[in-house]
Backbone as CSV, one residue per row, in Angstrom:
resi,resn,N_x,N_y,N_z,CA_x,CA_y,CA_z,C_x,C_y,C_z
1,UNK,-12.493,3.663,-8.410,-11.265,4.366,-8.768,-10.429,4.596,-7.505
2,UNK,-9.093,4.220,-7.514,-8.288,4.154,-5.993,-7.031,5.800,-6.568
3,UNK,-6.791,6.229,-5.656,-5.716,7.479,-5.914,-4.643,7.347,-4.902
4,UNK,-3.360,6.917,-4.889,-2.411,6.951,-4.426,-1.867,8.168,-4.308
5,UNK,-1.755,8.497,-2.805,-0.733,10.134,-2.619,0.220,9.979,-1.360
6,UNK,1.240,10.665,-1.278,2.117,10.747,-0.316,3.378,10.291,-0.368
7,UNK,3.592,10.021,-1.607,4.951,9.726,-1.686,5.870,11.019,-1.850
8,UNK,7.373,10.588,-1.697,8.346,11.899,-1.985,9.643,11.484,-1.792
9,UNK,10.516,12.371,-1.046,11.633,11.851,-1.118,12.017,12.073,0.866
10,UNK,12.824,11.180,1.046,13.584,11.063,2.492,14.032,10.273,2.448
11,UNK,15.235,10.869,3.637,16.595,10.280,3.895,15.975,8.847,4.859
12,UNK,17.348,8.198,4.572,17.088,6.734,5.105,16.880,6.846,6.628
13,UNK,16.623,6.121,7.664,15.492,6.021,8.503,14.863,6.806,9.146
14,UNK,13.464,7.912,7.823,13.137,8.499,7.719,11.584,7.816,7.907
15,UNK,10.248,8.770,7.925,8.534,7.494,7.950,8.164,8.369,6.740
16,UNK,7.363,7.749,5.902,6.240,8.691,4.923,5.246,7.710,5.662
17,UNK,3.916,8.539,5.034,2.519,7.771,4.912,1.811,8.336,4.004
18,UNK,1.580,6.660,3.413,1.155,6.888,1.411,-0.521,6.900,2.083
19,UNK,-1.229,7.197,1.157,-3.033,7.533,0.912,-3.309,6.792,-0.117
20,UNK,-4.438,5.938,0.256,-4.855,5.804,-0.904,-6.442,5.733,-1.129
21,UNK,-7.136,6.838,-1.476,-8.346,6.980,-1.252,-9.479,6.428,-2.147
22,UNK,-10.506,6.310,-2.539,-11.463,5.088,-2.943,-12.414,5.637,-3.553
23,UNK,-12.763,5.886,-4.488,-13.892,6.674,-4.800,-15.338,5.641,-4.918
24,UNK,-16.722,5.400,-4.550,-17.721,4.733,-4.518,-18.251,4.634,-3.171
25,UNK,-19.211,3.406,-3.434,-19.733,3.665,-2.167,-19.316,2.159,-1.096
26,UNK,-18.962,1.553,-1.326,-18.527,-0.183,-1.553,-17.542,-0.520,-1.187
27,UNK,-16.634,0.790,-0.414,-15.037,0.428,0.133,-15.172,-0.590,1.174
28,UNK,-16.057,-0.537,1.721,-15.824,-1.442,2.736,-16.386,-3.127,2.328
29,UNK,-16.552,-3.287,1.332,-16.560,-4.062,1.121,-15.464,-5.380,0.514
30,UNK,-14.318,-4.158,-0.279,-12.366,-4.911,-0.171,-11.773,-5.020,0.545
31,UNK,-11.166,-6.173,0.590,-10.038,-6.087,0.848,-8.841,-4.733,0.144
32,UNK,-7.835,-4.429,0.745,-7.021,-3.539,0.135,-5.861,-4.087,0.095
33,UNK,-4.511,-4.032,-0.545,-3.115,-4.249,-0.736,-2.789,-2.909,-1.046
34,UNK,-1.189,-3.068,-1.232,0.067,-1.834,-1.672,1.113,-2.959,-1.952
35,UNK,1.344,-2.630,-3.575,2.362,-3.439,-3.908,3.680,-2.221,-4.468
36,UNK,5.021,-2.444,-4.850,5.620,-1.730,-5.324,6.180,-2.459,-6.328
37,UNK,6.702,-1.039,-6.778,7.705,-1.849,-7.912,9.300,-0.582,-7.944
38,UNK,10.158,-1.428,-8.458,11.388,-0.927,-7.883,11.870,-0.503,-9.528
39,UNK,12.564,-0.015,-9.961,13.242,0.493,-11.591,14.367,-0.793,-11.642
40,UNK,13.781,-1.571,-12.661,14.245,-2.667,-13.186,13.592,-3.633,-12.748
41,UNK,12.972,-4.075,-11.838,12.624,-5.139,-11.186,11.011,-5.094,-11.125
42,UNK,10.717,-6.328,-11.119,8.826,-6.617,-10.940,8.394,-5.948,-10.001
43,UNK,7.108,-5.603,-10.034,6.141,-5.384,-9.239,6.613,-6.382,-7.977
44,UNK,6.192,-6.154,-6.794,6.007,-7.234,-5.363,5.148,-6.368,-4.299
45,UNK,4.394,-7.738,-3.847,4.102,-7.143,-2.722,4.556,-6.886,-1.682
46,UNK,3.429,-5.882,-0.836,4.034,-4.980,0.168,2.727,-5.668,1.506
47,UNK,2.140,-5.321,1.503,0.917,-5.814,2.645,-0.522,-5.730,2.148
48,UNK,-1.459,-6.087,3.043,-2.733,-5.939,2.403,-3.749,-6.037,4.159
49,UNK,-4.721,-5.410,3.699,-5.344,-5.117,4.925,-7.051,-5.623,4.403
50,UNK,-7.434,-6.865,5.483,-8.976,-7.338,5.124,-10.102,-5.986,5.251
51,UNK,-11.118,-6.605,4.753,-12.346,-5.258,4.962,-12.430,-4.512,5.947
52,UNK,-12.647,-5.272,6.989,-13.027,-4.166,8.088,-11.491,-3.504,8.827
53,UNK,-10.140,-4.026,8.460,-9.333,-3.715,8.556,-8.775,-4.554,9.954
54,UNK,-9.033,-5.339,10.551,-9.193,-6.723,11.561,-7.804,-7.408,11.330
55,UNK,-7.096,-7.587,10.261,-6.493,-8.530,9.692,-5.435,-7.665,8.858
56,UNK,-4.114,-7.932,8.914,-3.106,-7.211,7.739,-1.910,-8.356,7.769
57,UNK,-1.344,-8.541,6.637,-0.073,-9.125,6.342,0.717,-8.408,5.605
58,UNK,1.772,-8.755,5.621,2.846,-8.101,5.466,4.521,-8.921,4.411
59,UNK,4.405,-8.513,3.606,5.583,-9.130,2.936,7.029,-9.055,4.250
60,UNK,8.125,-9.936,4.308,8.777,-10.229,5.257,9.876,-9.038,5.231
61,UNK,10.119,-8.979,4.035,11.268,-7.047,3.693,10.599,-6.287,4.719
62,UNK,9.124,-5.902,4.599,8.752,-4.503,5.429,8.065,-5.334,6.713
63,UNK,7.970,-5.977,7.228,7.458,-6.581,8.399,8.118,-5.733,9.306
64,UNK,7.511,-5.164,10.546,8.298,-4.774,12.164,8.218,-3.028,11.418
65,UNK,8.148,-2.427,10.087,8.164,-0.776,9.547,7.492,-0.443,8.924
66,UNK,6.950,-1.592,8.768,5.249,-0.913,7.722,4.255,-1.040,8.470
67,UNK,3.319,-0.330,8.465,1.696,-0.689,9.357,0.858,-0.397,8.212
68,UNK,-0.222,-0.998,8.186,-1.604,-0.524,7.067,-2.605,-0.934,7.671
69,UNK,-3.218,0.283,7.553,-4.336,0.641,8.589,-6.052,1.255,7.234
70,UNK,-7.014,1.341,7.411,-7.853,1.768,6.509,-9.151,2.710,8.077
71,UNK,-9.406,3.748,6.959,-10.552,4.357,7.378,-12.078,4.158,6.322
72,UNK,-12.426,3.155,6.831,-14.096,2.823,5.380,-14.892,3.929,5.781
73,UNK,-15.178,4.537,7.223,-15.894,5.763,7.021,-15.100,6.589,5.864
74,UNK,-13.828,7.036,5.559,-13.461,7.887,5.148,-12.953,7.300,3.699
75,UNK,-13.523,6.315,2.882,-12.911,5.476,2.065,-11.355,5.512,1.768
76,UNK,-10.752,5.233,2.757,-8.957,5.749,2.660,-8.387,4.517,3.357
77,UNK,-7.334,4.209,2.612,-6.219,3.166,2.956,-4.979,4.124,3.155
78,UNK,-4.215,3.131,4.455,-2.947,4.315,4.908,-1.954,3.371,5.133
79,UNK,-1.056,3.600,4.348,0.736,2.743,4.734,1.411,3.812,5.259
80,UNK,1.423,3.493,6.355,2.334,4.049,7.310,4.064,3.312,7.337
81,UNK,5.035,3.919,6.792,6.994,3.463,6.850,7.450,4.142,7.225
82,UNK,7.838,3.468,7.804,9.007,4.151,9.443,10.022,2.878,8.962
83,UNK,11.403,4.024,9.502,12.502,3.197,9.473,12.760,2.878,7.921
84,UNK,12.494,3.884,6.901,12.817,3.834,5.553,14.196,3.219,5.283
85,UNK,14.651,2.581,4.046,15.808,1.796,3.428,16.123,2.691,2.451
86,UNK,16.659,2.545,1.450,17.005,3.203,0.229,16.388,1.784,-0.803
87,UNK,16.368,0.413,-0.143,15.737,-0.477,-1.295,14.123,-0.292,-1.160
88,UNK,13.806,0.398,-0.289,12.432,0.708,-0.043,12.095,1.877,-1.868
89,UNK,13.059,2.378,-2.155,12.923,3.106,-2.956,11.937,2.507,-3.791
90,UNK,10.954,2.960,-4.344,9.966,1.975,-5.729,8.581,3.223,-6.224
91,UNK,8.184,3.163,-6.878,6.463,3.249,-7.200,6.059,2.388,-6.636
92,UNK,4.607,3.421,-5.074,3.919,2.181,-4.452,2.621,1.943,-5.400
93,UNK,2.088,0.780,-5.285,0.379,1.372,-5.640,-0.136,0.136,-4.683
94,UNK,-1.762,1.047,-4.691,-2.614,0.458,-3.868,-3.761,-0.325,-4.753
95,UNK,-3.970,-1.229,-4.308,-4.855,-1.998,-5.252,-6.307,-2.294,-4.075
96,UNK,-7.657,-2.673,-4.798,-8.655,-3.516,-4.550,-9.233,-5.030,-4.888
97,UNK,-9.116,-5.789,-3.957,-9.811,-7.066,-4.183,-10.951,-7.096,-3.770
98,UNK,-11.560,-7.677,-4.837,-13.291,-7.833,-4.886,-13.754,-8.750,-3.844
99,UNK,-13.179,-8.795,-3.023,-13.622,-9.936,-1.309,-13.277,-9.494,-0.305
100,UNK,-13.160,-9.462,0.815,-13.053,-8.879,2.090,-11.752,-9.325,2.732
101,UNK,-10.894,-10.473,2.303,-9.625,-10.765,2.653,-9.088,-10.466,1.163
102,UNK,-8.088,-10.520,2.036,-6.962,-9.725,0.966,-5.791,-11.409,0.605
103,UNK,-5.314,-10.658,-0.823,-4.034,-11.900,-0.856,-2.832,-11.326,-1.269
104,UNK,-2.280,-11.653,-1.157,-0.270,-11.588,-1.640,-0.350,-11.703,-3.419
105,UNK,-1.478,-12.287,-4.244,-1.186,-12.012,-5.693,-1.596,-10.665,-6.233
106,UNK,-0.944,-10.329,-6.862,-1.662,-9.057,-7.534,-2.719,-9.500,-9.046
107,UNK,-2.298,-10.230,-9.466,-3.374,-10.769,-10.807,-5.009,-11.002,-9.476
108,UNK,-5.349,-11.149,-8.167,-6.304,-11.259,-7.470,-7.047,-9.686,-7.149
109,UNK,-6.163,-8.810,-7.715,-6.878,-7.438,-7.411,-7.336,-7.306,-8.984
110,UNK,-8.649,-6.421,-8.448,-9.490,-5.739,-10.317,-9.275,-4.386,-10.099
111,UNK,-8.741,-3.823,-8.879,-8.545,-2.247,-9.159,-7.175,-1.718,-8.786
112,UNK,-6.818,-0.700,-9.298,-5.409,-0.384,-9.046,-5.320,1.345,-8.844
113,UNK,-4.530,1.744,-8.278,-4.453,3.197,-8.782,-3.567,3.506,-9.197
114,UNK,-3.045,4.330,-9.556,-1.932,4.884,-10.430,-0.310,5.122,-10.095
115,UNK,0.262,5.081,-8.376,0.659,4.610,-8.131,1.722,6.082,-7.745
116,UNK,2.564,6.303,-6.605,2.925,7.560,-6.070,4.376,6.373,-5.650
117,UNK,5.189,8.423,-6.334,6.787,7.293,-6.038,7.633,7.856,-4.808
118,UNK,7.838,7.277,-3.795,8.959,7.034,-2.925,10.372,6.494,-3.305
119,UNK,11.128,7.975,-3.138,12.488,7.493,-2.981,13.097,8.287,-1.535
120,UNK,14.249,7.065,-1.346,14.413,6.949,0.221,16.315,7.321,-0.318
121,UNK,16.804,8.566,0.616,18.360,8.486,0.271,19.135,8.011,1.334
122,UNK,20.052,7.485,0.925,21.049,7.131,1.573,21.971,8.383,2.304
């Protein structure tokens, strides 16, 4: 079970940092992502960070203002945004893939959490 927290509201180039914590014993065994989704528009991804956290990519929108970082002692995934947009605005969520690298599809994750909304003002 994954729990997304930390979203809210701030002005444009403003930082939040979303949570997304893990319940089991096996975190370190996913890969993690954070995809969003914007009001009207699909789901997309955002980045994804391998198991031991060694490895992160990054969709090219948030590249150079997003960082994602994970604590497996502490089963917690952390998106760190700096330099907020107003198209940054969306529901993030954090997902799990059942392998230790992570990918850019979301149909490749089996867990999701529920998903914490960021809006960014102009």
């Amino acid at each position: 079970q994954l729990q997304a927290s930390g979203g809210g509201l701030v002005q444009a180039g403003g930082s939040l940092r979303l949570s997304c914590a893990a319940s089991g014993r096996t975190f370190s065994n996913y890969a993690m992502g954070w995809f969003r989704q914007a009001p009207g528009k699909e789901r997309e991804f955002v980045g994804t960070i391998n198991w031991s956290g060694s490895s992160t990519y990054y969709a090219d929108s948030v590249k150079g203002r997003f960082t994602i970082s994970r604590d497996n002692a502490k089963n917690t995934m952390y998106l760190q945004m700096n330099s907020l947009k107003p198209e940054d605005t969306a529901v993030y969520y954090c997902a799990a893939r059942g392998r230790g690298y992570g990918s850019t599809k979301e149909d490749e994750y089996s867990h999701w959490g529920q998903g914490t909304q960021v809006t960014v003002s102009s």
